[in-house]
C-alpha positions as MATLAB code, in Angstrom:
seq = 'XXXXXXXXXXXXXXXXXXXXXXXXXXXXXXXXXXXXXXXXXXXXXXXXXXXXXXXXXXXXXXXXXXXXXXXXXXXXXXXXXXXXXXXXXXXXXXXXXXXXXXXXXXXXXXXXXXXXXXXXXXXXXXXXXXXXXXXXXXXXXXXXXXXXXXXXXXXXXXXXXXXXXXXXXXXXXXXXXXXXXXXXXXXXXXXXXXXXXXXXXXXXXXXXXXXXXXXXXXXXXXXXXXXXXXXXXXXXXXXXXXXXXXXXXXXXXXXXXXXXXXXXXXXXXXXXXXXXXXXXXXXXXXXXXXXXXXXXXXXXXXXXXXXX';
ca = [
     -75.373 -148.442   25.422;
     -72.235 -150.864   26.286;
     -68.645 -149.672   25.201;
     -68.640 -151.593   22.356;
     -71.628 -150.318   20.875;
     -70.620 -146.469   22.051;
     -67.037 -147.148   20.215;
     -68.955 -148.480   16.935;
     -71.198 -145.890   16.843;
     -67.979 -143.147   17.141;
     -66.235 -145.001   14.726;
     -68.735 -144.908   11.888;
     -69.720 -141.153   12.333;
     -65.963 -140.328   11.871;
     -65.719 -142.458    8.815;
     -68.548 -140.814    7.301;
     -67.520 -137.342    7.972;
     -64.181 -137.411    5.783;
     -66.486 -138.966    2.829;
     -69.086 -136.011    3.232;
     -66.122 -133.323    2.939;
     -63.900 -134.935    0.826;
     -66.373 -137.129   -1.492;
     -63.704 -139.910   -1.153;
     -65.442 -143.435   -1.106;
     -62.477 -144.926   -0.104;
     -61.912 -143.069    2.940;
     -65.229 -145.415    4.496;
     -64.005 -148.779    2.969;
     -60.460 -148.851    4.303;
     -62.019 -147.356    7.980;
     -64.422 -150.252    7.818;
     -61.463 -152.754    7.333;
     -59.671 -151.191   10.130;
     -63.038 -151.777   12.121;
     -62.826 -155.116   11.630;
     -59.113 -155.872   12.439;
     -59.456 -154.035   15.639;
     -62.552 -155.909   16.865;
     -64.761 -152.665   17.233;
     -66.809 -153.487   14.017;
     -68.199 -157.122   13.135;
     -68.303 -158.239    9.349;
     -71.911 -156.913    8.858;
     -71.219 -153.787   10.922;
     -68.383 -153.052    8.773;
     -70.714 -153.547    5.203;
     -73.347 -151.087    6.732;
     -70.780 -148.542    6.883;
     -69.637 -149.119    3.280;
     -72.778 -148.707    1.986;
     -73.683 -145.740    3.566;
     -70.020 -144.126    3.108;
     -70.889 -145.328   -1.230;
     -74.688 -144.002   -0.429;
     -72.905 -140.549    0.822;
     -70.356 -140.560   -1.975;
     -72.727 -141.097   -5.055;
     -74.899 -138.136   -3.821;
     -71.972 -135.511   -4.387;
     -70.926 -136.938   -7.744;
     -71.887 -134.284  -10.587;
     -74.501 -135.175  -13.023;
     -74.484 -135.898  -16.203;
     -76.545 -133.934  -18.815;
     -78.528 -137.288  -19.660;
     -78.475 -137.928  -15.670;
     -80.288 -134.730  -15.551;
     -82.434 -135.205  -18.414;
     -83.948 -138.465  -17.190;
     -84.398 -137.299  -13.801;
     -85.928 -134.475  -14.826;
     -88.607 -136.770  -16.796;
     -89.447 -138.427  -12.923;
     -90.298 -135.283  -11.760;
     -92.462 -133.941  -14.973;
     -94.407 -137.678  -14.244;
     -94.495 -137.171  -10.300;
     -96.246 -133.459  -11.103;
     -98.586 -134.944  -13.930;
    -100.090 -137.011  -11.133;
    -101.640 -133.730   -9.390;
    -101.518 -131.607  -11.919;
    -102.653 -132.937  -15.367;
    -101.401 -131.567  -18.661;
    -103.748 -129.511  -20.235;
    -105.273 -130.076  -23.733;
    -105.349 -126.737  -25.900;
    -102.855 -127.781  -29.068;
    -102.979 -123.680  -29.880;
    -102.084 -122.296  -26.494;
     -99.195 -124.619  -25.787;
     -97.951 -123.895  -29.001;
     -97.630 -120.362  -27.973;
     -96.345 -121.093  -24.894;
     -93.299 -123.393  -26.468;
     -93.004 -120.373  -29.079;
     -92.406 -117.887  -26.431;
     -90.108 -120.361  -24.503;
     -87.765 -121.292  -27.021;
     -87.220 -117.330  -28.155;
     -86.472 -116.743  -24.713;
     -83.787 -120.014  -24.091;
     -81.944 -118.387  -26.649;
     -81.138 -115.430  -24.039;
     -80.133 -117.427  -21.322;
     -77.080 -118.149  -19.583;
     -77.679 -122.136  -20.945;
     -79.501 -122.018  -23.857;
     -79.039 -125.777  -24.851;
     -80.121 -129.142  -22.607;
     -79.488 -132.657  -23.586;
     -83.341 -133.028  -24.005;
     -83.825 -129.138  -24.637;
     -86.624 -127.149  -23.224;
     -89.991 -128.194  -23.147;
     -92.863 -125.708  -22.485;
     -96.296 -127.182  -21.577;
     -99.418 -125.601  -19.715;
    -100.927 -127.931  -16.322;
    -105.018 -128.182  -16.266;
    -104.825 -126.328  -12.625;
    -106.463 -123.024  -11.577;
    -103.639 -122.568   -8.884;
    -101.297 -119.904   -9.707;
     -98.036 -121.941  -10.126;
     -95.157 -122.974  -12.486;
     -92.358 -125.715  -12.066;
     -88.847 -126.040  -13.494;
     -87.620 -129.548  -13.645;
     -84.636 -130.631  -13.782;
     -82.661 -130.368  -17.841;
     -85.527 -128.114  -19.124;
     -88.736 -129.413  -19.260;
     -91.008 -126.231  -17.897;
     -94.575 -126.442  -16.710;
     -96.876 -123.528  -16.179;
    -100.454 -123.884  -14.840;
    -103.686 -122.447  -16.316;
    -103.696 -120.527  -13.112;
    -100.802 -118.890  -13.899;
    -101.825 -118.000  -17.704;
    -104.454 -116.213  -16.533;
    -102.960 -114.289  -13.685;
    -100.917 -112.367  -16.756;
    -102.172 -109.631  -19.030;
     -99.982 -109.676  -21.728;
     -97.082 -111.727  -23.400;
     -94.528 -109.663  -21.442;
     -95.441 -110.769  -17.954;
     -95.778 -114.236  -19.334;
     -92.310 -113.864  -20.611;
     -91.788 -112.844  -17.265;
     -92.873 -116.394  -15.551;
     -91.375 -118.023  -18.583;
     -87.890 -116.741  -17.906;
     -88.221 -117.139  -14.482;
     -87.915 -120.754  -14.661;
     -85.693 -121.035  -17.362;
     -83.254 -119.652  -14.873;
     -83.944 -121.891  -12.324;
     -83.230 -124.963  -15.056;
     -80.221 -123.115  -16.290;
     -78.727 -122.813  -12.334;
     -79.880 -126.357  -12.178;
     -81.548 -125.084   -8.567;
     -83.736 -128.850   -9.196;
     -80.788 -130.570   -9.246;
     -79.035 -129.169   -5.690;
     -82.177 -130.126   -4.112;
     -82.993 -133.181   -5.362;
     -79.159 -134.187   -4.450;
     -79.444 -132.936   -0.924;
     -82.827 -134.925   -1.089;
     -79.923 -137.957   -1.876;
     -77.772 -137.189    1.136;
     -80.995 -136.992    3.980;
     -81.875 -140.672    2.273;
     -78.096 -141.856    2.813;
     -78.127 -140.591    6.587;
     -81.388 -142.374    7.082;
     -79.828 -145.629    5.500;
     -76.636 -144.861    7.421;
     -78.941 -144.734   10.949;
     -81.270 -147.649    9.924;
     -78.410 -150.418    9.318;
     -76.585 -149.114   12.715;
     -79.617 -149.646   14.679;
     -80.117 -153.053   13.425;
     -76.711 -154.444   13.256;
     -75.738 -152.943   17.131;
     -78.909 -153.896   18.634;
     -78.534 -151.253   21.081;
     -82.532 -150.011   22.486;
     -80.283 -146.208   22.792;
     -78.854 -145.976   19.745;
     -82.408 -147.440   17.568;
     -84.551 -144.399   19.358;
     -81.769 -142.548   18.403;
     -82.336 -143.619   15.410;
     -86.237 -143.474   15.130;
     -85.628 -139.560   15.955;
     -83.001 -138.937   13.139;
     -85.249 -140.193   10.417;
     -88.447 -138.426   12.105;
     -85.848 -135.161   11.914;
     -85.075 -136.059    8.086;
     -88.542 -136.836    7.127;
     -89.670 -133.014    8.512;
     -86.332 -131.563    6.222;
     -87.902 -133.459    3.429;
     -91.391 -132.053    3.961;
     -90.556 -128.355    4.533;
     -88.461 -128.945    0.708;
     -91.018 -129.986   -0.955;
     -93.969 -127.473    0.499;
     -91.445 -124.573    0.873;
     -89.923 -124.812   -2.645;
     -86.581 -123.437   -3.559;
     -84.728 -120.697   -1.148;
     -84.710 -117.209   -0.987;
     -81.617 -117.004   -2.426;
     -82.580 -118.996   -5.202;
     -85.625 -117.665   -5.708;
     -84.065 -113.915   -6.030;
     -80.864 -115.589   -8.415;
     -84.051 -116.544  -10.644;
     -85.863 -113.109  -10.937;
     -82.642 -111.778  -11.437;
     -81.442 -113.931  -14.163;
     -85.178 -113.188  -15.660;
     -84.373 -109.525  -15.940;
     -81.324 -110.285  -18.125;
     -83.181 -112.465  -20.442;
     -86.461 -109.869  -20.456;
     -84.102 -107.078  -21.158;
     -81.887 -109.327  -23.765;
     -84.854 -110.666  -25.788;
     -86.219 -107.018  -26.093;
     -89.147 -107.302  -23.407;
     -89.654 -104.844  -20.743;
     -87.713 -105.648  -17.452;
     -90.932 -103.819  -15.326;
     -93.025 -106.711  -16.787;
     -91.563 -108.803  -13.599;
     -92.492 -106.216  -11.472;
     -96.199 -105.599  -12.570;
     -96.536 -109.773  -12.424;
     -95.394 -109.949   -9.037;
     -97.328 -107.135   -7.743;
    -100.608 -108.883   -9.124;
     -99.668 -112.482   -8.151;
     -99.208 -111.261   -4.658;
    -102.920 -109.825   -4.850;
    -104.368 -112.795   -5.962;
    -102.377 -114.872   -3.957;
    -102.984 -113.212   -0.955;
    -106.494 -114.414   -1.005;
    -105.482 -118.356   -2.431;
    -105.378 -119.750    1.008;
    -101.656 -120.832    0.851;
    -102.137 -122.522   -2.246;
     -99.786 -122.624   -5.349;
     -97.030 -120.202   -5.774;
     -97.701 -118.953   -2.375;
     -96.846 -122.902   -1.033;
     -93.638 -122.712   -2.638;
     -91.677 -119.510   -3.435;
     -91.358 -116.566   -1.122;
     -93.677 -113.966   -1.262;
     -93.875 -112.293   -4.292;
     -94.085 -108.341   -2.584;
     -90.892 -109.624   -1.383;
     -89.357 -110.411   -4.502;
     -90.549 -107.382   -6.405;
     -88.972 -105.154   -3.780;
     -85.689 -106.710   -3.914;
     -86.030 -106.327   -7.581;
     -87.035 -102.859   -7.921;
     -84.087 -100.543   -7.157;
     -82.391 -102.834  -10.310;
     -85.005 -101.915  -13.074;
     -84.601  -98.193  -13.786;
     -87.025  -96.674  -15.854;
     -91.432  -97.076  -15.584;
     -90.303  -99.527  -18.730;
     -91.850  -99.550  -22.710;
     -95.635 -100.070  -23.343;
     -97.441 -102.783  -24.371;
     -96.468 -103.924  -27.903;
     -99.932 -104.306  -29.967;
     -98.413 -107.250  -31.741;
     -97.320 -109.194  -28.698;
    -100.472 -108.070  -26.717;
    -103.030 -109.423  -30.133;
    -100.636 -112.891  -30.444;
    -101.604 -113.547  -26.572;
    -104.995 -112.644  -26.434;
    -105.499 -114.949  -29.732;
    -103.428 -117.687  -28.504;
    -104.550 -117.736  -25.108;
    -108.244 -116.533  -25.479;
    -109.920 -119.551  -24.552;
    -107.336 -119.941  -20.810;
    -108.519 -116.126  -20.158;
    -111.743 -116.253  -20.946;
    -112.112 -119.592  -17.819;
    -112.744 -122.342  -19.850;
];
């Protein structure tokens, strides 16, 4: 790499480092000028750094609730592609029913779209939270509960993750990998320097394995555990048994132990885990069954349990 490519290089990573801390736009246009007066940075040099310093910028700025709402539609329409709504009118009536008397519990109750409950045609044990409230929970999952309570369970579950707006921090860190690989891409071709573009082909190999292990790893730990707890609160605020978590995680990790990776075990920690970080929390062995709630599932749900 010649000195003038080495001092470009330099240059733009320590433009780009203010704008990542600071979220200051700015701080990348006027360094880009300076660039240019100095020599170090030609005229097209100078753009790629303003466009990745704006690229860098844009990915920090907060949402709007419509912002969230609409992205939140993209990712409902990316799922539908593998995972296709399913067609019972009765059951996802139920399942909206349940939903909506549990929003009412949460720590965000109202969305710009609201929530949206519907049930995936998918015998994987899952269920996804996108981003301003639109929930999706697969057959799979249905049937992996025995009564409305552990339902209420999953159901809450997510509504948490919506109401922490977990979808939104990664789909904005999602944002910031893409600016770095624009960032690397217009440096490589506007120096010309063989160093600098393997360089280059190695950072956006490195970004494309971040992006892979978010979307087949699923949220974090932490995340994951800020989600069952926030369910507890809504379970024991709507009037449902907290233990209903508890006896739904211990039976998702039996099935799941035997799903091959697939589902909920692709994307959330596992769920022995999760029950045992709940557990000294609950007190109590927790109320019965309710006959009413157990007869409204079973009737609502009967044709999802009974595998067809």
């Amino acid at each position: 790499m010649n000195d003038r490519s080495w001092f470009a290089a330099i240059l733009a990573a320590s433009l780009l480092a203010p704008v990542l801390f600071c979220g200051c736009g700015e701080v990348g246009e006027v360094g880009a000028e300076i660039g240019k007066a100095t020599g170090v940075l030609t005229d097209s040099e100078a753009e790629s750094v303003k466009r990745g310093a704006k690229a860098v910028e844009k990915s920090w700025q907060d949402l709007t609730p419509e912002q969230e709402y609409y992205i939140g539609r993209a990712v409902a329409a990316q799922v539908f592609e593998s995972y296709p709504p399913l067609d019972q009118p009765e059951a996802n009536a139920y399942l909206n029913l349940l939903g909506q008397s549990l929003v009412v519990f949460s720590d965000r109750p109202e969305t710009f779209g609201g929530y949206h409950f519907l049930l995936l045609d998918s015998d994987e044990i899952n269920a996804f939270a996108a981003p301003g409230g639109l929930i999706l929970v697969t057959r799979g999952m249905v049937q992996c509960c025995q009564n409305e309570d552990e339902l209420a369970a999953v159901l809450a579950h997510e509504i948490c993750h919506v109401s922490m707006k977990h979808g939104l921090s990664a789909i904005k860190q999602g944002r910031v990998t893409e600016a770095f690989t624009i960032i690397a891409a217009e440096s490589a071709k506007q120096l010309g320097s063989e160093e600098l573009a393997a360089l280059t082909e190695e950072f956006e190999g490195s970004v494309g394995d971040v992006v892979m292990t978010l979307t087949t790893s699923g949220y974090s730990r932490k995340q994951e555990n800020l989600a069952d707890g926030g369910a507890v609160k809504i379970l024991k605020r709507a009037g449902y048994p907290e233990t209903a978590i508890l006896t739904m995680l211990q039976r998702m990790d039996e099935r799941l132990s035997n799903s091959g990776g697939l589902g909920f075990a692709k994307t959330h920690p596992s769920a022995a885990s999760r029950a045992d970080a709940l557990r000294s929390g609950i007190a109590g062995s927790g109320a019965g069954i309710e006959v009413v709630r157990q007869q409204r599932f079973a009737a609502a749900m009967q044709s999802l349990l009974a595998g067809k």
